[in-house]
Residue frames relative to the residue before (quaternion, step in Angstrom):
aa qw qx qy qz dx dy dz
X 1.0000 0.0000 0.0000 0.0000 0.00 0.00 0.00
X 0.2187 0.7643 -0.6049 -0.0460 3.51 -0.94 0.43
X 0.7123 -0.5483 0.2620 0.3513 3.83 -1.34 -0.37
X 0.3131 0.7770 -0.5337 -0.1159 3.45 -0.24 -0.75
X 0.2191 -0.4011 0.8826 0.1103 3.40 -2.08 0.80
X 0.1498 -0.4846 0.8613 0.0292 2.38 -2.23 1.19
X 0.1730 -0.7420 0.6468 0.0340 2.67 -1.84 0.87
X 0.1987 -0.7316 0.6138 0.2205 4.21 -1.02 0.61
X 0.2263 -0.7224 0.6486 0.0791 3.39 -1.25 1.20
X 0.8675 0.2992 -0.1921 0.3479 3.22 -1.42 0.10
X 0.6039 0.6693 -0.3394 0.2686 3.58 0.66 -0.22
X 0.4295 0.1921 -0.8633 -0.1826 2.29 -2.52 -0.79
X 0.0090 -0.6883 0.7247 0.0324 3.84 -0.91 -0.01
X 0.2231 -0.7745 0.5525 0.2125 3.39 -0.91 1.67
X 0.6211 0.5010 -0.4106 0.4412 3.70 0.99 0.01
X 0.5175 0.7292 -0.1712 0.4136 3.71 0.93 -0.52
X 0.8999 0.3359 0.0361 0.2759 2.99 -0.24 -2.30
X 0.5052 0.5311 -0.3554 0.5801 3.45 1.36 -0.82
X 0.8123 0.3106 -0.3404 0.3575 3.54 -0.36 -0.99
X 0.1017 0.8928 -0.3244 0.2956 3.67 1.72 0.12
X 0.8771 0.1637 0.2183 0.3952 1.65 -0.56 -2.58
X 0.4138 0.6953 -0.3636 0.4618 3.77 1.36 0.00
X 0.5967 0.6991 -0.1414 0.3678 3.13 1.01 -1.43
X 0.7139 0.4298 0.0211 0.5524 3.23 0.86 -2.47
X 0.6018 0.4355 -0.3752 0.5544 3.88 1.01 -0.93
X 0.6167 0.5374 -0.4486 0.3600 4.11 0.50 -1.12
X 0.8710 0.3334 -0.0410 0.3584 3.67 1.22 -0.81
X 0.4275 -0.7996 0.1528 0.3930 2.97 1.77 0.18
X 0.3493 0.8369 -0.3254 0.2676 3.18 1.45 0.81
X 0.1275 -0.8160 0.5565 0.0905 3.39 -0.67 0.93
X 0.1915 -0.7670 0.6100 0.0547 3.54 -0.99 1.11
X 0.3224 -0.4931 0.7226 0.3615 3.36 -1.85 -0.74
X 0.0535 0.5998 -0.7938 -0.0849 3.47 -1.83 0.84
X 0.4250 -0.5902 0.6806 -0.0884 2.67 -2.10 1.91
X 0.2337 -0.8314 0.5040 -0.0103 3.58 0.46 1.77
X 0.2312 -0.5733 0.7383 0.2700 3.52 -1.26 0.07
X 0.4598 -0.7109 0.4458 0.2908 3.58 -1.03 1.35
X 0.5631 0.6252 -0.4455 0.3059 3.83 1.33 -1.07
X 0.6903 0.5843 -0.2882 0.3147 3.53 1.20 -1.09
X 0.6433 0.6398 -0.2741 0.3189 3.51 1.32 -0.58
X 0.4902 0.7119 -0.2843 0.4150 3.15 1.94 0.44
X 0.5952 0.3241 -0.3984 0.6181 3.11 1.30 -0.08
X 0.6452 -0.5395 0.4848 0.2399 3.12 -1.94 0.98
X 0.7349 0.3291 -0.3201 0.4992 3.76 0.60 -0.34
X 0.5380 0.5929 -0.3855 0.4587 3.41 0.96 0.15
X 0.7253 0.2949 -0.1629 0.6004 3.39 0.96 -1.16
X 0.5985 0.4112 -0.4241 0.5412 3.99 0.82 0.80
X 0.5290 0.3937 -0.4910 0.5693 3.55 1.03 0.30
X 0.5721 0.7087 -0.2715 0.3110 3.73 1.03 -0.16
X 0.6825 0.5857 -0.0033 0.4372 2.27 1.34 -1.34
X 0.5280 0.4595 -0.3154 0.6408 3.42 1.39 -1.55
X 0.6794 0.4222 -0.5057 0.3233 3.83 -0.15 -0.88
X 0.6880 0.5272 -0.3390 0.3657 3.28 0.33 -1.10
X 0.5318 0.6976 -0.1351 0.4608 3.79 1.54 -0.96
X 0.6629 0.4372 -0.1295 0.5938 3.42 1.08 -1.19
X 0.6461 -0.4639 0.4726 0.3794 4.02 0.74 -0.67
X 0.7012 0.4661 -0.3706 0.3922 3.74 1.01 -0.24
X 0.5961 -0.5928 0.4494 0.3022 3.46 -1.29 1.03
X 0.0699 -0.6664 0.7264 0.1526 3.61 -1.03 0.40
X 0.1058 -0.7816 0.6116 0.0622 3.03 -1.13 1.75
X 0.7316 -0.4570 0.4213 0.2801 3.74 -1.30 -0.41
X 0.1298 0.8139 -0.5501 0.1348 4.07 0.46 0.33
X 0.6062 -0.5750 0.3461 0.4268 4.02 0.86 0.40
X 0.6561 -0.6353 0.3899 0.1177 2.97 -1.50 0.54
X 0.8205 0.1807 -0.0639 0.5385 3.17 1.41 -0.20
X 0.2621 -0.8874 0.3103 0.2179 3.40 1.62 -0.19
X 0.3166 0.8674 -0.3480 0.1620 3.23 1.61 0.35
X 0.7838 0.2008 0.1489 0.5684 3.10 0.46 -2.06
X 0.5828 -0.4559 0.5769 0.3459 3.30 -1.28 0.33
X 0.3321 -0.6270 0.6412 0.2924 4.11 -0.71 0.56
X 0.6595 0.3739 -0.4432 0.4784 4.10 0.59 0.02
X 0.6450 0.5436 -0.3261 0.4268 3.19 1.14 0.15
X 0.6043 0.6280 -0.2760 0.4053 3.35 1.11 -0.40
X 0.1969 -0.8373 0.4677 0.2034 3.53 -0.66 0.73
X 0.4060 0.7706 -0.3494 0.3454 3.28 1.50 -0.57
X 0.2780 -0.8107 0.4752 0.1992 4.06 -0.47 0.71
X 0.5552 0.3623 -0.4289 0.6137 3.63 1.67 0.83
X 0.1609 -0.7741 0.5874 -0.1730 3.15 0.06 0.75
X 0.9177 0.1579 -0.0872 0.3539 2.71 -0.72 -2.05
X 0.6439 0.5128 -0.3606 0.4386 3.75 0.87 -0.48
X 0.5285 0.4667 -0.4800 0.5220 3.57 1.43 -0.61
X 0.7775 0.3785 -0.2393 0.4414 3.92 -0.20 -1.04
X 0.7336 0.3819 -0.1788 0.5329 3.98 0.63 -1.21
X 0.7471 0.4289 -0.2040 0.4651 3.11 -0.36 -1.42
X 0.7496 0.2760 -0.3223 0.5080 4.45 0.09 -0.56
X 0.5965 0.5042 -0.4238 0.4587 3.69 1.15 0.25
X 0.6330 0.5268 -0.2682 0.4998 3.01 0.94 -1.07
X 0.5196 0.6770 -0.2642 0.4494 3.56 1.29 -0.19
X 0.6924 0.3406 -0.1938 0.6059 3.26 0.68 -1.88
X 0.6313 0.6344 -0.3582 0.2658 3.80 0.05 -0.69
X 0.2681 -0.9395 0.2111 -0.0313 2.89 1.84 -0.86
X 0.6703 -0.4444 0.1896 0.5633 3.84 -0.32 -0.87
X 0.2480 0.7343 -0.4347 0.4586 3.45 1.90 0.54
X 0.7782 0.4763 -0.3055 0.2725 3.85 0.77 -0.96
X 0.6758 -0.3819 0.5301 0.3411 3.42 -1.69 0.72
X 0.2117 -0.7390 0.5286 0.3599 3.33 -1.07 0.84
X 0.4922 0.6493 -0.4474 0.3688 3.83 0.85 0.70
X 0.2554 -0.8661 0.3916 0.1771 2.94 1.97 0.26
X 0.0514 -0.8689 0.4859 -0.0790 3.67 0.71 1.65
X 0.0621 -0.7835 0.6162 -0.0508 3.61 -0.80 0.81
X 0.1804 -0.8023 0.5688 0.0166 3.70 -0.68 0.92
X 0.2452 -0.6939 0.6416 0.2160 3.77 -0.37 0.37
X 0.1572 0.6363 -0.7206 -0.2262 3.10 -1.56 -0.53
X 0.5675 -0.6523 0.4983 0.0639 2.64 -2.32 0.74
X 0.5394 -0.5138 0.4364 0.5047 3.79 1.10 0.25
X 0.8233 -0.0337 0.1208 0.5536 4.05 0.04 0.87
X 0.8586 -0.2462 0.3293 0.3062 3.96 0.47 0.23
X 0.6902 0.4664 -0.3523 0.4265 3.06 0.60 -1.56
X 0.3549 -0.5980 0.7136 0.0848 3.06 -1.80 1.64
X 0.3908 0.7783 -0.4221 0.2518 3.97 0.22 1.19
X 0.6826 -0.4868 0.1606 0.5209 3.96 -0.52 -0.41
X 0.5101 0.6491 -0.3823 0.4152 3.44 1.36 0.01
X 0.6395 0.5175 -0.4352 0.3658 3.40 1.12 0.22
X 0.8714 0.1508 -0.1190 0.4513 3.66 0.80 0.00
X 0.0534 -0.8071 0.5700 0.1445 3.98 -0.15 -0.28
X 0.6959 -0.4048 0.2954 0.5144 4.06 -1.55 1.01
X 0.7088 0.4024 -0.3843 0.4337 4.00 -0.01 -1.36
X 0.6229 0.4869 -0.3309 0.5153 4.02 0.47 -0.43
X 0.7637 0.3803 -0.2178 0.4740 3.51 0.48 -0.57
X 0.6113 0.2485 -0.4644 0.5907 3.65 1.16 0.08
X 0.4847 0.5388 -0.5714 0.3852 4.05 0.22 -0.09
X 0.7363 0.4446 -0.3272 0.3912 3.54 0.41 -1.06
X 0.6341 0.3864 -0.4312 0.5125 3.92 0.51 -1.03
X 0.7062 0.4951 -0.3175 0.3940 3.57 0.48 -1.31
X 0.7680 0.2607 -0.2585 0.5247 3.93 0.26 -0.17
X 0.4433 -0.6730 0.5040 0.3108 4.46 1.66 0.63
X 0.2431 0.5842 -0.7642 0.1253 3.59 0.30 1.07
X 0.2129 -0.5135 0.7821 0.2818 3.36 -1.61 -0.93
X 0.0114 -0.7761 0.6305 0.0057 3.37 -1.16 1.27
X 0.4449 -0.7985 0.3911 -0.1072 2.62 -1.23 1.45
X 0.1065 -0.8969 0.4201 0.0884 3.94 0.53 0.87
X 0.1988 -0.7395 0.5379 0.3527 3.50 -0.31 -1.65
X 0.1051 0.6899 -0.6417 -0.3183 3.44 -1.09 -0.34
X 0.6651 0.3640 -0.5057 0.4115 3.51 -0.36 1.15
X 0.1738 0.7317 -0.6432 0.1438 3.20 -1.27 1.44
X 0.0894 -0.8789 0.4671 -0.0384 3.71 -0.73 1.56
X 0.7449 -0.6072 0.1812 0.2089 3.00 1.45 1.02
X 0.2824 0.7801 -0.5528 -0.0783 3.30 1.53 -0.31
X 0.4861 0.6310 -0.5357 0.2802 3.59 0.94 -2.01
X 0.8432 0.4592 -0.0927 0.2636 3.30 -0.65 -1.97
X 0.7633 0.1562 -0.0876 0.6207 3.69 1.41 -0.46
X 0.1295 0.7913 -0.5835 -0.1285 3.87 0.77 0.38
X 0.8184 0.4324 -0.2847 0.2495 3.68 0.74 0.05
X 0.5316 0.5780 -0.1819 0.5918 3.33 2.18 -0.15
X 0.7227 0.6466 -0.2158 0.1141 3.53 1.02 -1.09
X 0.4800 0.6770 -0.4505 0.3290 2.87 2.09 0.03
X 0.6017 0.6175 -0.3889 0.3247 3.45 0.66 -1.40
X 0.5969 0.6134 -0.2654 0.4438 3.68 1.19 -0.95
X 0.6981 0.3807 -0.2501 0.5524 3.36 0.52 -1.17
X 0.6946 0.3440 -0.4671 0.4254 4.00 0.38 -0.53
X 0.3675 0.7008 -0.4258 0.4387 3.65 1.14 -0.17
X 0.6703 0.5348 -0.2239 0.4632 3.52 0.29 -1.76
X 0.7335 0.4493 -0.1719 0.4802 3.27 0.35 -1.42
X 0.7951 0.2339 -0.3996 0.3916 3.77 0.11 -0.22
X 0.5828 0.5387 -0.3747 0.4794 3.92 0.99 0.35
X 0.8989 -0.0324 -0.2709 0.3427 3.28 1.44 0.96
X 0.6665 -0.5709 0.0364 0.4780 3.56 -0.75 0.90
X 0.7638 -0.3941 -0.1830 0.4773 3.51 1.77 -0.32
X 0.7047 -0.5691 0.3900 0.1657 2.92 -1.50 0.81
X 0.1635 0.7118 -0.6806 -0.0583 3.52 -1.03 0.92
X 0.1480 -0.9167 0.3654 -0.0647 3.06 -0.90 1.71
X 0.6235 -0.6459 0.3630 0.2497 3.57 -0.96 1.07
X 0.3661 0.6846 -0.6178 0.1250 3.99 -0.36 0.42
X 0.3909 -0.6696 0.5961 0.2082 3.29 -1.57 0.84
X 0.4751 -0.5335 0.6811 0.1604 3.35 -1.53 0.47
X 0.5873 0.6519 -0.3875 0.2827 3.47 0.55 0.02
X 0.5972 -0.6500 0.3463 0.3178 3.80 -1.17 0.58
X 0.3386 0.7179 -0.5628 0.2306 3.64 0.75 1.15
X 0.7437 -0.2361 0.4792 0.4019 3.57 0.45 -0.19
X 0.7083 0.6013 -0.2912 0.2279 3.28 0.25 -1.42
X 0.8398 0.2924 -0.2617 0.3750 3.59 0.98 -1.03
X 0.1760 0.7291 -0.5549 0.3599 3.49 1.40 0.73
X 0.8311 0.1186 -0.2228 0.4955 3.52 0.49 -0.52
X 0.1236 0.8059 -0.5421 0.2034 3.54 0.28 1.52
X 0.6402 0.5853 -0.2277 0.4424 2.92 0.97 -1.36
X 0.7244 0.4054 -0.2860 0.4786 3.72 0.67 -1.26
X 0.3101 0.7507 -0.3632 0.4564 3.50 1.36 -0.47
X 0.7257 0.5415 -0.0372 0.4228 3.26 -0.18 -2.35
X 0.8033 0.3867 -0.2406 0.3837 3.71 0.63 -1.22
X 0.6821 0.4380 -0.2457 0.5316 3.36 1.23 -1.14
X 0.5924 0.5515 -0.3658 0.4593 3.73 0.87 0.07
X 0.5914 0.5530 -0.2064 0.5494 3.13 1.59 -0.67
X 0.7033 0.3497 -0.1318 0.6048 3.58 0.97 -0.80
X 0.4872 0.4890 -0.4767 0.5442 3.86 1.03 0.38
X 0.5581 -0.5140 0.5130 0.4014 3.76 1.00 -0.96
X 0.3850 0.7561 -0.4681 0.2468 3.63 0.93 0.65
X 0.1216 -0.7774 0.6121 0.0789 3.38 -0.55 0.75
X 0.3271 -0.6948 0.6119 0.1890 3.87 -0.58 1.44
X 0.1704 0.6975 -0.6960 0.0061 3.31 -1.80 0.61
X 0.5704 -0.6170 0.4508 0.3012 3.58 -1.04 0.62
X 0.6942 0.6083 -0.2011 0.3280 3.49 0.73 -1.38
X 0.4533 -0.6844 0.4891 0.2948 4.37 -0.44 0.54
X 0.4759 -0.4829 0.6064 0.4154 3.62 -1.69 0.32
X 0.6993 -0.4881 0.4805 0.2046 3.20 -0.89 0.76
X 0.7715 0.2992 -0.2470 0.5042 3.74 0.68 -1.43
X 0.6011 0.5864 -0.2828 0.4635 3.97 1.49 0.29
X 0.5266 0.4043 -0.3721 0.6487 3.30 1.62 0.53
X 0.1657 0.7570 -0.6248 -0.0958 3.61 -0.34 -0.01
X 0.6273 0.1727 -0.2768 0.7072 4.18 0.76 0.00
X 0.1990 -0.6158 0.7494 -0.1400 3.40 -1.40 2.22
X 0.8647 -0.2083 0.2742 0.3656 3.28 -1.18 1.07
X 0.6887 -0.5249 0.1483 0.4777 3.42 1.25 1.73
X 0.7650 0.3141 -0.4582 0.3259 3.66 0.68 0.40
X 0.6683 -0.5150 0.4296 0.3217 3.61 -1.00 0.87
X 0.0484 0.8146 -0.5777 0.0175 3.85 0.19 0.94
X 0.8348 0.0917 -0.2720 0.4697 3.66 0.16 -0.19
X 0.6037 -0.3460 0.3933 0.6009 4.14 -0.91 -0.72
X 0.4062 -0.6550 0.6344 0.0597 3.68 -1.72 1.07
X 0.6756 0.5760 -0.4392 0.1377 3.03 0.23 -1.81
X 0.6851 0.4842 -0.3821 0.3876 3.71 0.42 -0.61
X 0.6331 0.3470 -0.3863 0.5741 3.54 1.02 0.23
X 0.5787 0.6534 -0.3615 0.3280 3.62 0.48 0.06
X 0.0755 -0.7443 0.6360 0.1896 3.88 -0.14 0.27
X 0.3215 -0.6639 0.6538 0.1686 3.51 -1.67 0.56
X 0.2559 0.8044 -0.4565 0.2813 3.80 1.19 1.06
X 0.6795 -0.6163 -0.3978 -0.0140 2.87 1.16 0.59
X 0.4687 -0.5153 0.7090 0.1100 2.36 -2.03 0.86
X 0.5781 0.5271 -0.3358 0.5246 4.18 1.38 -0.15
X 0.7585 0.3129 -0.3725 0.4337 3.49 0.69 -0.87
């Protein structure tokens, strides 16, 4: 037996997301989606939001533009450009733990995921940030990535895992996914591993620095 949280990046996706969340409702699963804030401008985008949020899933924060790495960014609005106008569009859609996901360009759990002027926006505005340590790649494999991801999942006790909502192909095979996790001994839950939150409701709960860039400190 072990744990897993799934998580959906990148989305809403009106081709995608419905059959999703159909999926997760057919089985009584409850998830987190990590929106992109640019996407909540269209009206059918931000009504697939909505139903998620309806159904019981968290709508978390994943920037506004998914562009750059925020440890990459030299710009000293940043976070309110990327965080803060998501955290906007999201609206009465949001977790009151006010969840925020970086990403790292592909996964990587490294210093491109955050920088000092990001890291006081979050404690200072009570996000809760949310990493992971399981990622199987759907994007990059939409047809290989299950075997990976059940992989991920039996080398620990549990598993909070990366999948995209996104139009690659990839969640066509969710469902078989969903079953053979089930028959490995998965037990779904909504809730994070503890050591995958490390900023709780703005307060700095485990060590950062390895997610932190010192970029700058140059400009």
């Amino acid at each position: 037996m072990y744990d897993l949280t799934l998580t959906f990046d990148n989305g809403p996706d009106p081709d995608v997301t419905p059959r999703v969340l159909d999926i997760l409702a057919e089985r009584g699963i409850k998830t987190t989606f990590f929106v992109i804030g640019e996407k909540l401008a269209d009206p059918e985008r931000r009504k697939l939001a909505e139903r998620a949020h309806g159904e019981g899933h968290w709508i978390g924060n994943h920037t506004f533009t998914h562009s750059i790495p925020l440890g990459e960014q030299t710009g000293r609005d940043t976070a309110e450009r990327e965080i803060g106008r998501t955290q906007e569009a999201i609206g009465d859609l949001a977790h009151p733990n006010r969840w925020f996901r970086p990403f790292g360009g592909g996964g990587n759990l490294d210093q491109r995921l955050l920088k000092p002027s990001v890291v006081d926006h979050l404690t200072r505005n009570k996000h809760s940030c949310v990493l992971w340590n399981s990622i199987p790649r759907d994007w990059a494999d939409p047809d290989g990535w299950t075997a990976r991801a059940l992989d991920q999942c039996s080398g620990q006790n549990w598993t909070l895992m990366v999948l995209h909502d996104l139009p690659t192909g990839a969640m066509a095979h969710l469902d078989r996914f969903l079953d053979r996790a089930e028959a490995a001994g998965a037990r779904f839950r909504q809730d994070f591993p503890p050591p995958c939150v490390p900023i709780r409701n703005g307060e700095i709960a485990l060590p950062i620095n390895d997610y932190v860039s010192s970029i700058e400190e140059s400009v």
